[in-house]
TORROPA-867258 format. One record per residue (C-alpha): residue in three letters; y, x, z. Coordinates in Angstrom, 3 decimals, m for minus. Layout:
BEGIN
aa = ALA&yy = Y&xx = X&zz = Z
...
This chain:
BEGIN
aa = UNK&yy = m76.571&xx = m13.758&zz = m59.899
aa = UNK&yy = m74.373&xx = m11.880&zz = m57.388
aa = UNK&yy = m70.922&xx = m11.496&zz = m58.206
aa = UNK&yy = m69.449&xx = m7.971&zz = m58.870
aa = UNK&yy = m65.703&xx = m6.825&zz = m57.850
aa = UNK&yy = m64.453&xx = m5.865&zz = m61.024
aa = UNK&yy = m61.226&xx = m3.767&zz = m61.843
aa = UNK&yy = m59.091&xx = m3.300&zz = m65.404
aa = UNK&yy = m58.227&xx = 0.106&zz = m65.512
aa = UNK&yy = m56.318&xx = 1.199&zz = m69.160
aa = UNK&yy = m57.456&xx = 4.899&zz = m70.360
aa = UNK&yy = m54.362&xx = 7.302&zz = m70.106
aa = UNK&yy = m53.795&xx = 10.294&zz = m72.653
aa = UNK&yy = m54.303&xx = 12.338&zz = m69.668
aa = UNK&yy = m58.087&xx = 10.797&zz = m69.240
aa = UNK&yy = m59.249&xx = 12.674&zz = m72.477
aa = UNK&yy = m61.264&xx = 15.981&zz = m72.810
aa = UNK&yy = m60.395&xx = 18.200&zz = m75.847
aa = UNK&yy = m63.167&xx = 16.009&zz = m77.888
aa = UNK&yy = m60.649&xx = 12.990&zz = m77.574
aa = UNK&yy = m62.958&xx = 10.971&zz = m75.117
aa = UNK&yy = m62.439&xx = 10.254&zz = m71.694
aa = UNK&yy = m63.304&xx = 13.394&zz = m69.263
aa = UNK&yy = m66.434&xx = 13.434&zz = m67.603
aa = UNK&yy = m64.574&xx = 13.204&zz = m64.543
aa = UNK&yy = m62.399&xx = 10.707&zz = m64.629
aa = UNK&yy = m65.515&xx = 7.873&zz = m64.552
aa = UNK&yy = m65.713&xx = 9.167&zz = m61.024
aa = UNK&yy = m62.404&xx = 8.221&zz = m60.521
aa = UNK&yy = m62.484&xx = 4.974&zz = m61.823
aa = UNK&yy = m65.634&xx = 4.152&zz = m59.544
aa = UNK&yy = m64.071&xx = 5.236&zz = m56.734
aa = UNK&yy = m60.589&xx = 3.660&zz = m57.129
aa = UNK&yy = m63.090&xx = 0.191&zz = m57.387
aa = UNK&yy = m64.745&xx = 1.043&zz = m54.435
aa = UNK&yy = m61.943&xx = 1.421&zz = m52.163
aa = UNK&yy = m59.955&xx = m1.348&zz = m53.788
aa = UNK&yy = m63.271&xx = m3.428&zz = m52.959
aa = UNK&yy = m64.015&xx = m2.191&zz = m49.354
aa = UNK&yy = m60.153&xx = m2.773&zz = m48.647
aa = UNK&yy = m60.560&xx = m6.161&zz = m49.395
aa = UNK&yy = m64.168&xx = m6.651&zz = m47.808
aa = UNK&yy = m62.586&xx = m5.417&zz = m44.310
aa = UNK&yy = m59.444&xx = m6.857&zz = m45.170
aa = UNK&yy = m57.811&xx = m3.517&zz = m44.346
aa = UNK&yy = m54.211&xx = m3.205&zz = m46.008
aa = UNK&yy = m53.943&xx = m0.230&zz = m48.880
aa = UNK&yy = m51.637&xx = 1.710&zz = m47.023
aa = UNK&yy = m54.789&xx = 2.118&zz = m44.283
aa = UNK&yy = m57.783&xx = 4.044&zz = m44.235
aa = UNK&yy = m61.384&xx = 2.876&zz = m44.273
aa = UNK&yy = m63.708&xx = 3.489&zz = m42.085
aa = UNK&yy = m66.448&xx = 4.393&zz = m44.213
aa = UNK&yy = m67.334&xx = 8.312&zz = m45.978
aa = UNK&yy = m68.742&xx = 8.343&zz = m49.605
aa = UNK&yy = m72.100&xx = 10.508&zz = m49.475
aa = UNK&yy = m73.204&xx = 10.941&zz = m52.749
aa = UNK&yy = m72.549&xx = 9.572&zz = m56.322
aa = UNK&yy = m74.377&xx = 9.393&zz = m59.733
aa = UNK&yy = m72.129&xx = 8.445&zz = m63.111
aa = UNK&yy = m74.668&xx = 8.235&zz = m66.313
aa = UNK&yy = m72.375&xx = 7.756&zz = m69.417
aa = UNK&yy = m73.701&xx = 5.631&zz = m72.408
aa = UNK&yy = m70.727&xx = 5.609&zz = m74.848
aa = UNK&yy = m67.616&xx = 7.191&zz = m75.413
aa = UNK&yy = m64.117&xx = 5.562&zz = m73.972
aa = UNK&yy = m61.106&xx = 6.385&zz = m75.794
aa = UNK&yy = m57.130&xx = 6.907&zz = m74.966
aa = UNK&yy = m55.890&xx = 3.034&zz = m75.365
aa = UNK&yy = m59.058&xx = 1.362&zz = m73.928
aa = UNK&yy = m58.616&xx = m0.705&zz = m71.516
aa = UNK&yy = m62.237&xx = m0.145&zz = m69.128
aa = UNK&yy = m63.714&xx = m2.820&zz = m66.368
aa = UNK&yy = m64.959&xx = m1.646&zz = m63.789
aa = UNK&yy = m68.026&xx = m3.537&zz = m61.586
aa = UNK&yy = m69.164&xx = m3.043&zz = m58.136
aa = UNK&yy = m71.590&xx = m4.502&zz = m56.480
aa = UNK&yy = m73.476&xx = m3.774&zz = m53.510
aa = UNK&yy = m76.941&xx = m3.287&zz = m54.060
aa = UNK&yy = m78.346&xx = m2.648&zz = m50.299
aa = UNK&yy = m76.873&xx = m2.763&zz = m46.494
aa = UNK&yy = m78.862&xx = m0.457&zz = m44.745
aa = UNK&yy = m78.237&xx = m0.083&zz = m40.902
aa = UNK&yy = m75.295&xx = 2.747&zz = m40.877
aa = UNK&yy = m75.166&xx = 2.863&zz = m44.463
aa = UNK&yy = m74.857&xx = 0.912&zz = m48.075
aa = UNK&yy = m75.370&xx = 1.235&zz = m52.060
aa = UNK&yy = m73.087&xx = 0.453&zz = m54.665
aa = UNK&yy = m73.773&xx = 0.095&zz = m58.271
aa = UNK&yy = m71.209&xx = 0.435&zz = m60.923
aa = UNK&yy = m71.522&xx = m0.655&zz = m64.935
aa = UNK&yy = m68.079&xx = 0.347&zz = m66.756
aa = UNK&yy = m67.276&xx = m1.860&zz = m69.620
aa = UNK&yy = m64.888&xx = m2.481&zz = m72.583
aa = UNK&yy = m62.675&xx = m4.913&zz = m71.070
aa = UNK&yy = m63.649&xx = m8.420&zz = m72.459
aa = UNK&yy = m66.885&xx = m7.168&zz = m73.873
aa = UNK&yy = m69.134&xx = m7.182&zz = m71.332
aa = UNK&yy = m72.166&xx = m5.887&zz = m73.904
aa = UNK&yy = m70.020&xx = m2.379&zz = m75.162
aa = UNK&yy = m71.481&xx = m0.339&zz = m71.817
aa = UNK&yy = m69.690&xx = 2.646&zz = m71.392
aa = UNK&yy = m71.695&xx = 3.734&zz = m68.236
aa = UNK&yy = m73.185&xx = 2.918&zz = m64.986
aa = UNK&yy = m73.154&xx = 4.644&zz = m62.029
aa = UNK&yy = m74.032&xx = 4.523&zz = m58.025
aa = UNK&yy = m72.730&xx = 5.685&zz = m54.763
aa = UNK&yy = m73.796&xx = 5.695&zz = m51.153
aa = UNK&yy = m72.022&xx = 5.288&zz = m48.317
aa = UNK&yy = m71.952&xx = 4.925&zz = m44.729
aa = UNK&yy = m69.439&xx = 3.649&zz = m41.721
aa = UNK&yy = m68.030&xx = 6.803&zz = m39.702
aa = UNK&yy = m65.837&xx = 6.557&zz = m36.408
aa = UNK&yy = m63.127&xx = 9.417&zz = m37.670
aa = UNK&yy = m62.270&xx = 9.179&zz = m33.266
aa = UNK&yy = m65.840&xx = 9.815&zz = m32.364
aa = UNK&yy = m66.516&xx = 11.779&zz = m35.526
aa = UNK&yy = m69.961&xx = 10.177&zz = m35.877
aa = UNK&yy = m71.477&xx = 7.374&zz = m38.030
aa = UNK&yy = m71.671&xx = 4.125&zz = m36.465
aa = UNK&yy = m74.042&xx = 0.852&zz = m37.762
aa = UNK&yy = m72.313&xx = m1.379&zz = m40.262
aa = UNK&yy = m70.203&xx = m4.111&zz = m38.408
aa = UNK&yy = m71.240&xx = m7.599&zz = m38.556
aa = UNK&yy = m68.287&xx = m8.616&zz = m40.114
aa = UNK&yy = m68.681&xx = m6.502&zz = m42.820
aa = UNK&yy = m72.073&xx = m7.317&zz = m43.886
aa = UNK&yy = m70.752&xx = m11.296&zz = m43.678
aa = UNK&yy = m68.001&xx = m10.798&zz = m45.699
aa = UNK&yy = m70.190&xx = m8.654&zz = m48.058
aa = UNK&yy = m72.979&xx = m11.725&zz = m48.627
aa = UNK&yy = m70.244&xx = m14.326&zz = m48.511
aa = UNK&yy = m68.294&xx = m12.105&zz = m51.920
aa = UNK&yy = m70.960&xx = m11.947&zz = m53.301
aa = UNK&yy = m72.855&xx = m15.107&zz = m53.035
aa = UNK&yy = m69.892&xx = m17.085&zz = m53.931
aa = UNK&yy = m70.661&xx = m17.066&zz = m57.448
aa = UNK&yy = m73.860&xx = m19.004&zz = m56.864
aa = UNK&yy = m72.223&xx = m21.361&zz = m54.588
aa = UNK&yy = m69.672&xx = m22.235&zz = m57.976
aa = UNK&yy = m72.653&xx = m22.887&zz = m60.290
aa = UNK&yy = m74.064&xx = m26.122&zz = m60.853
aa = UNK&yy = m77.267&xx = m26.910&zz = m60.242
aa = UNK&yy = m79.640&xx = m27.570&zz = m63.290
């Protein structure tokens, strides 16, 4: 199984809708905080640099309710390197229950040269250090 970045993020008072759950949109927020915390350390880019990559579209389908005081883990994993752009897919957890799905979501993206203000194909590099993330969890298990 590929391995996922994952993320803790603890749900704020200011998260919640009226209803006392966590807002709509602040899962979209949480996904993209783990994608750029990811794709900062894919193209081992420090945090106080941009990326050179543009989100294009996102999807968030929400399964349960999160509350103010849950703490939420966020996965990513890419799901497919295409030849200017890529797919990730999100599940949002209770932290330390993996089973208690609070939703899943996707995203697109693609590499852009802000300079040239064009897309350009996916570096080399990138799509190593992608495979070599996430096959490392295979590499660890033994073999039956």
């Amino acid at each position: 199984m590929p391995r996922a970045f994952t993320q803790q993020f603890g749900v704020s008072y200011r998260d919640q809708d009226p209803a006392g759950h966590v807002s709509a949109t602040m899962y979209y927020v949480y996904m993209l905080n783990a994608y750029m915390a990811y794709a900062h350390e894919l193209l081992d880019v420090p945090l106080t640099d941009g990326i050179p990559q543009i989100m294009l579209k996102t999807a968030c389908e929400y399964v349960h309710p999160a509350k103010w005081g849950d703490t939420l883990e966020v996965s990513a994993l890419i799901t497919r390197l295409g030849t200017k752009s890529f797919d990730i897919a999100y599940r949002i957890t209770i932290a330390g229950h993996p089973e208690q799905v609070i939703a899943t979501g996707s995203s697109t993206h693609v590499a852009y040269d802000y300079t040239s203000e064009r897309t350009v194909p996916l570096s080399l590099a990138f799509r190593e250090r992608v495979r070599a993330y996430q096959e490392e969890a295979r590499e660890a298990e033994p073999v039956a």
